[in-house]
C-alpha positions as protocol buffer text, in pm:
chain_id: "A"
residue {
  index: 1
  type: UNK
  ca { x: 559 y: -1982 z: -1577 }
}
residue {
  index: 2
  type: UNK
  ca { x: 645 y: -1649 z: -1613 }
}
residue {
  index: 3
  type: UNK
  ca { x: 558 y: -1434 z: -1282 }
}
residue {
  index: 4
  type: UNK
  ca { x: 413 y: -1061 z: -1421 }
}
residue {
  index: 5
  type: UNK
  ca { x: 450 y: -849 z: -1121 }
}
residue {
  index: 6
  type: UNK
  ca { x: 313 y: -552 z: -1026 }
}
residue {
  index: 7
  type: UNK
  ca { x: 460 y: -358 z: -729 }
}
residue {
  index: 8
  type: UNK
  ca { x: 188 y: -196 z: -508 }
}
residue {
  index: 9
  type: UNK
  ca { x: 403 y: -10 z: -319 }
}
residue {
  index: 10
  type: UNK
  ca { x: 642 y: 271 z: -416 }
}
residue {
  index: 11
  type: UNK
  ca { x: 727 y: 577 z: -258 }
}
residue {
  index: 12
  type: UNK
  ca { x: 849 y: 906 z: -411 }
}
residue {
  index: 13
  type: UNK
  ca { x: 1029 y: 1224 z: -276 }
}
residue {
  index: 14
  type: UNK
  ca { x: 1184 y: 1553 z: -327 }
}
residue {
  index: 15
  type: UNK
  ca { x: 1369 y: 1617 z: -22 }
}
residue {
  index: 16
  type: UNK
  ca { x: 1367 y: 1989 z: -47 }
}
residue {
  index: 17
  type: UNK
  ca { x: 1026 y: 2019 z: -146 }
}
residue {
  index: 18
  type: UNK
  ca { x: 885 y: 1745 z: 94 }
}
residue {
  index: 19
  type: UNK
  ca { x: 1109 y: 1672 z: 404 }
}
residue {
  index: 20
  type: UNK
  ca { x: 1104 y: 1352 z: 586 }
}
residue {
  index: 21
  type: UNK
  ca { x: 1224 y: 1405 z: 951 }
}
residue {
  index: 22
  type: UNK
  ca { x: 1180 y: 1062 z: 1043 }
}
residue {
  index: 23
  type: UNK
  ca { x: 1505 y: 957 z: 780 }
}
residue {
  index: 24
  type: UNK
  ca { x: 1853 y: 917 z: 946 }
}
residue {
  index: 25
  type: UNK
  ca { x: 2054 y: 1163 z: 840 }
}
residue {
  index: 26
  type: UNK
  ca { x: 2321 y: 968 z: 589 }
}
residue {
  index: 27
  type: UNK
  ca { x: 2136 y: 683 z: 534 }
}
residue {
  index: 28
  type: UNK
  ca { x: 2025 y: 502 z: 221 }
}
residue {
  index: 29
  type: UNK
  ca { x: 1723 y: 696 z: 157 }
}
residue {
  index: 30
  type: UNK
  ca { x: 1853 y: 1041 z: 283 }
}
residue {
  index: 31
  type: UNK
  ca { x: 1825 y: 1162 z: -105 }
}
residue {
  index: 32
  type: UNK
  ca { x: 1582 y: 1237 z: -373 }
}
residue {
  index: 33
  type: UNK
  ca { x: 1395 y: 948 z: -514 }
}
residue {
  index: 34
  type: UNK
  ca { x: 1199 y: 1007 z: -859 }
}
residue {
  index: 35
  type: UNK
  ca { x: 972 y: 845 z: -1078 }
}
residue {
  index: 36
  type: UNK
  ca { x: 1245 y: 773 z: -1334 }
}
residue {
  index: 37
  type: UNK
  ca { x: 1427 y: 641 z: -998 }
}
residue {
  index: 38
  type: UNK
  ca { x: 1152 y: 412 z: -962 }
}
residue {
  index: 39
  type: UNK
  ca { x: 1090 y: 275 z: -1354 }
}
residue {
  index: 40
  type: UNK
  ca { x: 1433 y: 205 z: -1313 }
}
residue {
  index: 41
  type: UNK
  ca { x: 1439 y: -43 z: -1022 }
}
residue {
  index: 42
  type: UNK
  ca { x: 1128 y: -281 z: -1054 }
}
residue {
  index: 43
  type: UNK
  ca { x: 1223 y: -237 z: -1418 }
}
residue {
  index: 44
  type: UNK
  ca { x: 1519 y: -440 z: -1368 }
}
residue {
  index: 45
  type: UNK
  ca { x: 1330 y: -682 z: -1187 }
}
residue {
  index: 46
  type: UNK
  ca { x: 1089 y: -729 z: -1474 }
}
residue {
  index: 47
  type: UNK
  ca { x: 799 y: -560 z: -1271 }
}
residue {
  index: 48
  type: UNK
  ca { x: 635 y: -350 z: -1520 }
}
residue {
  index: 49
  type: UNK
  ca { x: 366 y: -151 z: -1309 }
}
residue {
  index: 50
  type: UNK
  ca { x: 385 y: -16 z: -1002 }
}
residue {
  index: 51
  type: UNK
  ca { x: 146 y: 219 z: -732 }
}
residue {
  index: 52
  type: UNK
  ca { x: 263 y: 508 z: -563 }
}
residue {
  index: 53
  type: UNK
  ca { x: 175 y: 589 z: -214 }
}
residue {
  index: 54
  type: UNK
  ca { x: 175 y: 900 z: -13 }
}
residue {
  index: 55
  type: UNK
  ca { x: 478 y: 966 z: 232 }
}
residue {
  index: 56
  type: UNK
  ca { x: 332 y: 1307 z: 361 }
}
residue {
  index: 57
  type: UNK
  ca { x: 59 y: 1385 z: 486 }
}
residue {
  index: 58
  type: UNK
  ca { x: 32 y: 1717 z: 226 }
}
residue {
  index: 59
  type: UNK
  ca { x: -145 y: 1803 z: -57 }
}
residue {
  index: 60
  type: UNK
  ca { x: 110 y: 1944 z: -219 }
}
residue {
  index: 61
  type: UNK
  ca { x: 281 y: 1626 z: -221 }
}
residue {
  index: 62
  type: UNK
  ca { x: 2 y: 1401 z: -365 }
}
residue {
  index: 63
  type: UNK
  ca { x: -20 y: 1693 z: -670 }
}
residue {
  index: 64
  type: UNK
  ca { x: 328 y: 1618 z: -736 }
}
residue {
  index: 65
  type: UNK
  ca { x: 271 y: 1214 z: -719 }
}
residue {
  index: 66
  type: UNK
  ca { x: 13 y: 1288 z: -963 }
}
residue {
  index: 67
  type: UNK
  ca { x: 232 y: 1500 z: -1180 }
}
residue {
  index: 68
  type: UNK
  ca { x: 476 y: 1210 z: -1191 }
}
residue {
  index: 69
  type: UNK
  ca { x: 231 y: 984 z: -1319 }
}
residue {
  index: 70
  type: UNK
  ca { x: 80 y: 1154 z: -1548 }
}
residue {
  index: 71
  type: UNK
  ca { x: 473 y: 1186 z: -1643 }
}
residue {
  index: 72
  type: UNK
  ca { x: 606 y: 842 z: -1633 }
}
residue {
  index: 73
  type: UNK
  ca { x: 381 y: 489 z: -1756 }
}
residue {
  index: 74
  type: UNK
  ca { x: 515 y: 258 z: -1491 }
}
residue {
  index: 75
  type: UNK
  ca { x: 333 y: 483 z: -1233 }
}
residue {
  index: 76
  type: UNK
  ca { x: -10 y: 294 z: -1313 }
}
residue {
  index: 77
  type: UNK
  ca { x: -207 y: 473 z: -985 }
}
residue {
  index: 78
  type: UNK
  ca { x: -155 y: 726 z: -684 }
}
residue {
  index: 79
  type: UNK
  ca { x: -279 y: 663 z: -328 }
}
residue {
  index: 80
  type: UNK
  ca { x: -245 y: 1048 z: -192 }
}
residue {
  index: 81
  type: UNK
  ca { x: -337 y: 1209 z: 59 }
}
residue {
  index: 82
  type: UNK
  ca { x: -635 y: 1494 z: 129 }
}
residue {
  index: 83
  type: UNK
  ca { x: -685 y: 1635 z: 493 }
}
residue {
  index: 84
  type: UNK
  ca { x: -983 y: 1406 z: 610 }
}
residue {
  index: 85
  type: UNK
  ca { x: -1111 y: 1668 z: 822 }
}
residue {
  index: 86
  type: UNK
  ca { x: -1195 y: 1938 z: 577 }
}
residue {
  index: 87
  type: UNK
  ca { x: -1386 y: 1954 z: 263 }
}
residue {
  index: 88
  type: UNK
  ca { x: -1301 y: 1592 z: 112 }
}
residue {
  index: 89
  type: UNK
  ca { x: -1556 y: 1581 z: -180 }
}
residue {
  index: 90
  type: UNK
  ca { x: -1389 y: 1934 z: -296 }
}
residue {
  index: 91
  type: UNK
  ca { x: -1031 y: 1833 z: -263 }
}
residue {
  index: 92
  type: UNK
  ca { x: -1098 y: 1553 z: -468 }
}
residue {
  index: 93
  type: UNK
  ca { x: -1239 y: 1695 z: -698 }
}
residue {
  index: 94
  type: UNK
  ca { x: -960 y: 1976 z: -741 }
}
residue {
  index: 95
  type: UNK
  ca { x: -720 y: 1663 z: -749 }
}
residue {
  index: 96
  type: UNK
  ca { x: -914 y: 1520 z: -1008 }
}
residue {
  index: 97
  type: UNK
  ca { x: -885 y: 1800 z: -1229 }
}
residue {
  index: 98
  type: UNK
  ca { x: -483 y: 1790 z: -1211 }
}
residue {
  index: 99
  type: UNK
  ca { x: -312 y: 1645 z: -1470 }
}
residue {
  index: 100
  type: UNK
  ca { x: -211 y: 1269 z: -1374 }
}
residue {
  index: 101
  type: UNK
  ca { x: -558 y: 1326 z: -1203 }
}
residue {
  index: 102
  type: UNK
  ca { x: -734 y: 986 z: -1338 }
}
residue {
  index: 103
  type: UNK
  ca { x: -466 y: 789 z: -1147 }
}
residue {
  index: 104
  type: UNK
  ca { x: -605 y: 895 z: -823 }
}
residue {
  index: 105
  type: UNK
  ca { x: -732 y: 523 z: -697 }
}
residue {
  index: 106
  type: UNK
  ca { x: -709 y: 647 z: -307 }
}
residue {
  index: 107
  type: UNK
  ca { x: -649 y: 773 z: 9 }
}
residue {
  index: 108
  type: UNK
  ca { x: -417 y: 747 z: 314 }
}
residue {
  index: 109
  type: UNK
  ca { x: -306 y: 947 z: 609 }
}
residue {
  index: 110
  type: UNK
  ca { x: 14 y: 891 z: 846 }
}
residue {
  index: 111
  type: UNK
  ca { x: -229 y: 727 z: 1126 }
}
residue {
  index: 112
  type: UNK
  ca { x: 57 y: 516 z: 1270 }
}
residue {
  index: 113
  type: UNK
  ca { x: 183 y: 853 z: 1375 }
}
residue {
  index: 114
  type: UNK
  ca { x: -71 y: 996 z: 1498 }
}
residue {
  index: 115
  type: UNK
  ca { x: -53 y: 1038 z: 1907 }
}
residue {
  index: 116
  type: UNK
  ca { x: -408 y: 891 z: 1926 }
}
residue {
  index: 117
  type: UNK
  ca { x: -387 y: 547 z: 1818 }
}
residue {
  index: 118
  type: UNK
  ca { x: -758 y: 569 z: 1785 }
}
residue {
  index: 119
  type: UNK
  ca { x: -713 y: 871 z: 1549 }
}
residue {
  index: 120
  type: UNK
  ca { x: -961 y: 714 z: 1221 }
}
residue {
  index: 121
  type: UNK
  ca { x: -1218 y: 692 z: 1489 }
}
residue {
  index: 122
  type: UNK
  ca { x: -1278 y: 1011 z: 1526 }
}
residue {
  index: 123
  type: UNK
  ca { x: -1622 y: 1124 z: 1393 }
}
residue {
  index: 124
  type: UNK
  ca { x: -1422 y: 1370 z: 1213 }
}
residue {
  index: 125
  type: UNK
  ca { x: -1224 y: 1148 z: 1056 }
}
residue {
  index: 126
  type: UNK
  ca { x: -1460 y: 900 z: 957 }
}
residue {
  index: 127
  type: UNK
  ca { x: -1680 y: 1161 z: 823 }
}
residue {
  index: 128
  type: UNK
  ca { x: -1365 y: 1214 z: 588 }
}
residue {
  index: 129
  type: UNK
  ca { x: -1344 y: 871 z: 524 }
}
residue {
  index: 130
  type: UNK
  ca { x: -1687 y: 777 z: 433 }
}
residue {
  index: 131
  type: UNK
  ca { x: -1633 y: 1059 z: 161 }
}
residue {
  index: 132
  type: UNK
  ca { x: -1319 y: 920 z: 25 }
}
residue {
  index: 133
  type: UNK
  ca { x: -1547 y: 605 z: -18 }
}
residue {
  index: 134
  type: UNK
  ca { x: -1802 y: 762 z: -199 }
}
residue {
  index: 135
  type: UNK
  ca { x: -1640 y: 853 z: -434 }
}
residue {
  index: 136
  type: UNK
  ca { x: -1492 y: 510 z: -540 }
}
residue {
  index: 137
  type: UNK
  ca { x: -1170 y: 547 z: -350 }
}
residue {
  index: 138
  type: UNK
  ca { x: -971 y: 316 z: -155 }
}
residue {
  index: 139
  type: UNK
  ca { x: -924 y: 371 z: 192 }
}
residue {
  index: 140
  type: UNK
  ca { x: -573 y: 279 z: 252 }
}
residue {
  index: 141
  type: UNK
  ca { x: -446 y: 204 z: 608 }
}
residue {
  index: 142
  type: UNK
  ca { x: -90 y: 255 z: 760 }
}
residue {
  index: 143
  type: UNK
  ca { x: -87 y: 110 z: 1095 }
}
residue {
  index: 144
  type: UNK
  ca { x: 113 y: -43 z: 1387 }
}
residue {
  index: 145
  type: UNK
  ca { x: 64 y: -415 z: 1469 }
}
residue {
  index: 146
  type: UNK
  ca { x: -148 y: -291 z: 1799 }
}
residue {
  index: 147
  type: UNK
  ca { x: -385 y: -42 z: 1623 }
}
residue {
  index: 148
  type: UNK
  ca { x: -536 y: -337 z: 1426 }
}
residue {
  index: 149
  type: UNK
  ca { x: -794 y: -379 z: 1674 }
}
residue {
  index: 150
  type: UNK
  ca { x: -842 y: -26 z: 1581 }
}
residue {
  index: 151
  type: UNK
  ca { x: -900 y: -80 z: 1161 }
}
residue {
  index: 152
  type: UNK
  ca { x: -1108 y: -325 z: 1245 }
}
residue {
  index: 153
  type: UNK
  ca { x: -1364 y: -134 z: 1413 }
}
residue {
  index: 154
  type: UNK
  ca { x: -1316 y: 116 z: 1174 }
}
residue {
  index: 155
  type: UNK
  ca { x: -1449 y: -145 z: 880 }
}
residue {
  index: 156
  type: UNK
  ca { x: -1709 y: -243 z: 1068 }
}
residue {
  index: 157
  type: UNK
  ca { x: -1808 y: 150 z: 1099 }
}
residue {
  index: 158
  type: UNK
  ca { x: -1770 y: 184 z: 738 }
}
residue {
  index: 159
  type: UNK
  ca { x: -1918 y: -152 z: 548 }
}
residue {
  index: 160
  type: UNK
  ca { x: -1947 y: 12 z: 192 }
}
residue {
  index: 161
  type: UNK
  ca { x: -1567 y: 86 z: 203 }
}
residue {
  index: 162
  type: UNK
  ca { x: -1343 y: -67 z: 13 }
}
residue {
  index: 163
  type: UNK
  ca { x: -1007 y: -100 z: 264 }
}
residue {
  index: 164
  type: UNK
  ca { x: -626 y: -175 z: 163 }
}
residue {
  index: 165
  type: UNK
  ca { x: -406 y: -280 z: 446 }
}
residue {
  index: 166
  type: UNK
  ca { x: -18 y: -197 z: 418 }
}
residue {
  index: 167
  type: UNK
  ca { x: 251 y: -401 z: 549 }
}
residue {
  index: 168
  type: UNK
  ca { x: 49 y: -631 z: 689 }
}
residue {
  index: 169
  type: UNK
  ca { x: -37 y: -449 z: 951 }
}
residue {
  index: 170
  type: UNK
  ca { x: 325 y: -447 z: 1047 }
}
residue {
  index: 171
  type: UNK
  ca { x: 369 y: -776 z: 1247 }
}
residue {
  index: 172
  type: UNK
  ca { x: 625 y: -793 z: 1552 }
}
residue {
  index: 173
  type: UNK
  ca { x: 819 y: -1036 z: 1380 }
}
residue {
  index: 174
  type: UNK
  ca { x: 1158 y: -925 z: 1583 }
}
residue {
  index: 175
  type: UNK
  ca { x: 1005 y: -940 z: 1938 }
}
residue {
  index: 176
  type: UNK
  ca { x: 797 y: -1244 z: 1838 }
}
residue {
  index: 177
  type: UNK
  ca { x: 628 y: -1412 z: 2154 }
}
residue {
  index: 178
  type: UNK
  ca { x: 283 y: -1278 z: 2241 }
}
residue {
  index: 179
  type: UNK
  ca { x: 286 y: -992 z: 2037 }
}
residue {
  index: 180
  type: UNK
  ca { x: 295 y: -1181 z: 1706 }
}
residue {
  index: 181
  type: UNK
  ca { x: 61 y: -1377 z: 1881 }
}
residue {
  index: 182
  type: UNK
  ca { x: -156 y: -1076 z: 1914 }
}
residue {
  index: 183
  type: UNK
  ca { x: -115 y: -1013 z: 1583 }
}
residue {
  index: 184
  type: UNK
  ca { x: -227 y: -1347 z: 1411 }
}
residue {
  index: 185
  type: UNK
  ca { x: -521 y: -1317 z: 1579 }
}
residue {
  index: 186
  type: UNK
  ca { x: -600 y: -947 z: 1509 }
}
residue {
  index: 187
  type: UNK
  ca { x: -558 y: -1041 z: 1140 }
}
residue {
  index: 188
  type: UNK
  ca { x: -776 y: -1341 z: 1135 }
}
residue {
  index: 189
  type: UNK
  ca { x: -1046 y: -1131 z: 1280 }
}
residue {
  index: 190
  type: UNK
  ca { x: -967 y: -870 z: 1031 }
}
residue {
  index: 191
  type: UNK
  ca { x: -981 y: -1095 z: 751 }
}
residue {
  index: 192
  type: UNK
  ca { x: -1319 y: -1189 z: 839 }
}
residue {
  index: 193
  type: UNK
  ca { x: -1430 y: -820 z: 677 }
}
residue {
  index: 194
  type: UNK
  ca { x: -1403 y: -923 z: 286 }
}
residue {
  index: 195
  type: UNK
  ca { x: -1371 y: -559 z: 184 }
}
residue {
  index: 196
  type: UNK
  ca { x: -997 y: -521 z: 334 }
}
residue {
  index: 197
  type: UNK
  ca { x: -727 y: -671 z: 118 }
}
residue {
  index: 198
  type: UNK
  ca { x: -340 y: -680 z: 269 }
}
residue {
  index: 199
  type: UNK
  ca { x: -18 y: -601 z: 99 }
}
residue {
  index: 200
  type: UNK
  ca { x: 255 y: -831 z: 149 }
}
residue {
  index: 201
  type: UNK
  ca { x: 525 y: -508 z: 169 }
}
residue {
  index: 202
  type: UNK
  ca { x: 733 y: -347 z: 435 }
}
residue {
  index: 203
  type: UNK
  ca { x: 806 y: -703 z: 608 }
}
residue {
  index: 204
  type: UNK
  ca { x: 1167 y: -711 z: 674 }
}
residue {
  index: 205
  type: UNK
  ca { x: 1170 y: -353 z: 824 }
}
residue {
  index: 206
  type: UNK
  ca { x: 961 y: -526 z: 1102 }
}
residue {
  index: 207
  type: UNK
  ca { x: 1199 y: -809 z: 1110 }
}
residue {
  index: 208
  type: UNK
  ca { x: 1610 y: -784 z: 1192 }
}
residue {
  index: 209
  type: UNK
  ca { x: 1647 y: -542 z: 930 }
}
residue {
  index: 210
  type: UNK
  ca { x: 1973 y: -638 z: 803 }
}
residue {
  index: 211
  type: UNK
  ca { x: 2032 y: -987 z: 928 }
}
residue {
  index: 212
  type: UNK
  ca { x: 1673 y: -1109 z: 835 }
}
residue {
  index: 213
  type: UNK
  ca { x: 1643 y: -1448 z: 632 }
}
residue {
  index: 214
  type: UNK
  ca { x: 1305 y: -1558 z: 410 }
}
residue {
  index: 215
  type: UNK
  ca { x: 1232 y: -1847 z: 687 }
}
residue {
  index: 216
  type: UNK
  ca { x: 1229 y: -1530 z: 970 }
}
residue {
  index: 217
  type: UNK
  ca { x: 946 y: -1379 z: 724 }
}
residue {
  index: 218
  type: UNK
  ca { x: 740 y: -1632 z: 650 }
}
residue {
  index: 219
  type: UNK
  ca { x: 520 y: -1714 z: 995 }
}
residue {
  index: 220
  type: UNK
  ca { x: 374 y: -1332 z: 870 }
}
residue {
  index: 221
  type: UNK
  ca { x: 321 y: -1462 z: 484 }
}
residue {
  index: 222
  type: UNK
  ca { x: 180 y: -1800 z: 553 }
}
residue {
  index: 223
  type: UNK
  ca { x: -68 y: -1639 z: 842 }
}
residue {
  index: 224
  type: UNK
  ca { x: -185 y: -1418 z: 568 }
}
residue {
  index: 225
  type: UNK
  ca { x: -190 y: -1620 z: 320 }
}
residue {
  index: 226
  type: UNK
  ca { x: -404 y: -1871 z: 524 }
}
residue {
  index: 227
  type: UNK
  ca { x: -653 y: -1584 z: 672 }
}
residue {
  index: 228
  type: UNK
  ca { x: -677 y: -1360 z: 388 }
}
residue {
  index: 229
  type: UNK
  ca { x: -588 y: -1589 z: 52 }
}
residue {
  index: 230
  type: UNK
  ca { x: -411 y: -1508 z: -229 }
}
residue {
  index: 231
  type: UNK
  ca { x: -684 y: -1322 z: -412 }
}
residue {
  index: 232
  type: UNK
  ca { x: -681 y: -1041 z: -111 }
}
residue {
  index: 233
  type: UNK
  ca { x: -287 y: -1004 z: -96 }
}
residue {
  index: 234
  type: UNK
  ca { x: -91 y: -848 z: -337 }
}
residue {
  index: 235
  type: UNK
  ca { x: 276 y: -749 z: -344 }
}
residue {
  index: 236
  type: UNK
  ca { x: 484 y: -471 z: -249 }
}
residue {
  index: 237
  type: UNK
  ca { x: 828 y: -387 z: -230 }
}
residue {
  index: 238
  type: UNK
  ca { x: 784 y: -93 z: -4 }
}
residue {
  index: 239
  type: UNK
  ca { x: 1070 y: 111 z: -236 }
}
residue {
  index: 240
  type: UNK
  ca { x: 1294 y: 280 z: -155 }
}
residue {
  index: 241
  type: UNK
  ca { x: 1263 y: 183 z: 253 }
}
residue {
  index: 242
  type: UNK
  ca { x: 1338 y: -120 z: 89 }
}
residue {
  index: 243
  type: UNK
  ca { x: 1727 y: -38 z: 39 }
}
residue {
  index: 244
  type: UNK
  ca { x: 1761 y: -3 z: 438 }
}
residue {
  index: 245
  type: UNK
  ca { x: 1675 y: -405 z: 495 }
}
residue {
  index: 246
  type: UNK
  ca { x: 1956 y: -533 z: 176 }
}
residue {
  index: 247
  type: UNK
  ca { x: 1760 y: -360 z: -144 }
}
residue {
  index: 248
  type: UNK
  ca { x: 1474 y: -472 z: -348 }
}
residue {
  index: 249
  type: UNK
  ca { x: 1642 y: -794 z: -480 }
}
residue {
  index: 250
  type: UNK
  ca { x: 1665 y: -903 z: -155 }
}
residue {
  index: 251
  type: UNK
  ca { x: 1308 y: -887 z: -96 }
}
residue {
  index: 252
  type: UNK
  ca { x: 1185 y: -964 z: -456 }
}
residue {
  index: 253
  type: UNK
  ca { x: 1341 y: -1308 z: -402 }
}
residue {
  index: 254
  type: UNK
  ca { x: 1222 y: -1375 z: -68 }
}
residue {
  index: 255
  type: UNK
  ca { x: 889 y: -1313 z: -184 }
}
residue {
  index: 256
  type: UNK
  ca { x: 883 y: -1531 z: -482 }
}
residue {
  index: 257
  type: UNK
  ca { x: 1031 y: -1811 z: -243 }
}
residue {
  index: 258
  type: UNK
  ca { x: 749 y: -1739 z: 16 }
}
residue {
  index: 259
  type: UNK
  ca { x: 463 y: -1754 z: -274 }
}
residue {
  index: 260
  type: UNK
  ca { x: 653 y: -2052 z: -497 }
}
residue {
  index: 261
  type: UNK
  ca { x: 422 y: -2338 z: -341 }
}
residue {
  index: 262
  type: UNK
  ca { x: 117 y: -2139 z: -461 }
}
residue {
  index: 263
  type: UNK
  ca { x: -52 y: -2270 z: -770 }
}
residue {
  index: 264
  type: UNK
  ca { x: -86 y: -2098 z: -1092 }
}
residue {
  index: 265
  type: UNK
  ca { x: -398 y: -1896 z: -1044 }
}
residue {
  index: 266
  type: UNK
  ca { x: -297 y: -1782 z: -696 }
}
residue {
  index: 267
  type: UNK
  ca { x: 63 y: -1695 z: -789 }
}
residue {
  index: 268
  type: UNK
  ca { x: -134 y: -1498 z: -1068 }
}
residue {
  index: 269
  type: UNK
  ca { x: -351 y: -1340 z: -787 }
}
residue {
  index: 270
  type: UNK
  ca { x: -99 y: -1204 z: -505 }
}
residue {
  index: 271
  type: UNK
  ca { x: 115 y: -1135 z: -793 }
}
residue {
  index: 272
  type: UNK
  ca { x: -81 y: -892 z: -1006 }
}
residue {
  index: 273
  type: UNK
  ca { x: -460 y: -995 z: -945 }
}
residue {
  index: 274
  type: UNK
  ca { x: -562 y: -830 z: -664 }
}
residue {
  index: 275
  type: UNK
  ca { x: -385 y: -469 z: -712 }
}
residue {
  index: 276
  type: UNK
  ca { x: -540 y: -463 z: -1053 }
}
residue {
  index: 277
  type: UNK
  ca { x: -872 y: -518 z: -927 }
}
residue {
  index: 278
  type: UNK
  ca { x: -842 y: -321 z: -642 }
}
residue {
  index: 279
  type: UNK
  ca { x: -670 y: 34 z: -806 }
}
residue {
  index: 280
  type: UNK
  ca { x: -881 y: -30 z: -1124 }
}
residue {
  index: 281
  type: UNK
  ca { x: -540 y: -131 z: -1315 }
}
residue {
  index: 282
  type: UNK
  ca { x: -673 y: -239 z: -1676 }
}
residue {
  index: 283
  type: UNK
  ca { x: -337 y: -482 z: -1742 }
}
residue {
  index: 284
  type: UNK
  ca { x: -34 y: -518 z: -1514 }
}
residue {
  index: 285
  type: UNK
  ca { x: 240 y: -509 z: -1805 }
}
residue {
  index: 286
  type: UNK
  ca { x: 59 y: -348 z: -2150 }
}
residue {
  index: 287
  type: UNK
  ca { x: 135 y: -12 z: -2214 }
}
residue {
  index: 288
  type: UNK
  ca { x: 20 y: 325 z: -1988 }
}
residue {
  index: 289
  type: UNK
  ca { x: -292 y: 280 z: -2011 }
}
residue {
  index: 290
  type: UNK
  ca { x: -488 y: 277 z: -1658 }
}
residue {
  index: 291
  type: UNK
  ca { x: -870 y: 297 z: -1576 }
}
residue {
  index: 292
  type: UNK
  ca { x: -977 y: 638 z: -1509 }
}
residue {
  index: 293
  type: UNK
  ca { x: -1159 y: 573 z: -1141 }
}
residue {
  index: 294
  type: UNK
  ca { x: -1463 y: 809 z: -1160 }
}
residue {
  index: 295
  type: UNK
  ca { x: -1678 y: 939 z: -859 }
}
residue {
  index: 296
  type: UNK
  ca { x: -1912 y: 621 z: -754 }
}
residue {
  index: 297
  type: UNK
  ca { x: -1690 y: 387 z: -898 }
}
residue {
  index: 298
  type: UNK
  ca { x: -1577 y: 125 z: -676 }
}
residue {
  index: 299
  type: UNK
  ca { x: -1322 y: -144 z: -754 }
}
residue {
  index: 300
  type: UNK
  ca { x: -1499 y: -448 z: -495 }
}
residue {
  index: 301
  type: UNK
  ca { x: -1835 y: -431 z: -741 }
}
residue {
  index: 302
  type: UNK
  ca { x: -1585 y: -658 z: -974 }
}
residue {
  index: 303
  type: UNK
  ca { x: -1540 y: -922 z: -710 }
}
């Protein structure tokens, strides 16, 4: 059986036009990393569609993600950014009106670096939020493994959301011991919420980053493939972070090792099932076409 993947998590950058502080000066990602950067690497994997997600918490940023894909097919849908404490409804609608502007499918902000873990409870915040939700975007979630308690509230707050989890919530898989304890159980009570899907992405940054092996990586896969299911997963390669724990082939094999004992339908599912329903993807390898997402349209009513 032929595997059709699509990666659901890809990040892009101009250095000069969008620092990022938080890269190491020399290292593998301390460059520019474009969309025809991008096409090239899962293209060589035979992953024909990928998502791009915001790396800064900037407007500007997310109008140049949507430039890109409006630029380059592989980029099937944008996950930006829009300051959740102003005027949401009118940034998104200004975003909207950009060119690449259909391929808006949601929102995130920077929360795990945020001072206040507790930062999308504000009332602020999830005013923001609830707006991104009404009009028929995702509410995507970067978080550390102890703000899960956190999201979870959060969902509960916000039932008529439709919620994507990165990185699995970025399990303690190096310190291990009661933390990933912590963890499994965090993300079995998450899963009980059945509008929050997981990516399986970003895993081996949270693991020994260069001497990690696909059995240190799967106690994370197989708890979320046992709490959440295959049909709420989906895969990411978390590109071009990627390169700094041995490069996307590293990773793309792990992950088809981790997800080989799947059937068919499931394999189908975490591979390319779940992103398309949940960013409104119409195929994951035909052409560039992509479902324009329009105000009130929400992704979970095809569940």
């Amino acid at each position: 059986m032929t595997r059709h993947l699509i990666d659901a998590h890809l990040h892009l950058w101009e250095l000069d036009r969008h620092p990022q502080p938080w890269i190491d000066p020399g290292s593998e990602i301390d460059r520019d990393f474009t969309a025809s950067d991008a096409a090239g690497e899962i293209g060589a994997h035979g992953v024909a569609d990928g998502v791009v997600v915001q790396a800064d918490n900037s407007l500007s940023e997310t109008e140049d993600l949507l430039a890109a894909a409006a630029a380059e097919p592989v980029i099937r849908a944008v996950v930006g950014w829009v300051d959740l404490l102003g005027d949401v409804p009118a940034q998104l609608a200004r975003l909207r009106g950009l060119p690449g502007g259909e391929a808006l499918v949601g929102i995130r902000h920077l929360a795990h670096l945020e001072p206040d873990p507790a930062w999308l409870l504000r009332p602020d915040a999830t005013a923001g939020l609830t707006a991104v939700a009404e009009a028929g975007l995702v509410v995507e979630l970067v978080v550390r493994a102890h703000q899960l308690p956190v999201v979870t509230k959060l969902v509960d707050a916000l039932p008529a959301a439709s919620f994507v989890l990165d990185h699995l919530g970025k399990p303690p898989l190096l310190a291990g011991g009661a933390d990933l304890d912590r963890w499994r159980t965090d993300m079995a009570d998450l899963a009980h919420r059945s509008n929050v899907v997981a990516k399986v992405s970003g895993l081996a940054l949270e693991a020994d980053q260069r001497g990690w092996s696909t059995a240190s990586l799967r106690p994370a896969v197989d708890h979320a493939l046992e709490t959440f299911g295959p049909d709420r997963l989906m895969f990411g390669s978390d590109w071009p972070l990627v390169r700094l724990t041995r490069g996307y082939t590293a990773w793309w094999e792990a992950y088809l090792q981790l997800t080989a004992a799947l059937g068919a339908s499931e394999q189908e599912a975490i591979d390319h099932g779940t992103a398309r329903r949940t960013y409104g993807i119409v195929r994951p390898w035909a052409g560039p076409h992509r479902r324009s997402l329009s105000a009130g349209y929400s992704p979970w009513r095809r569940l």
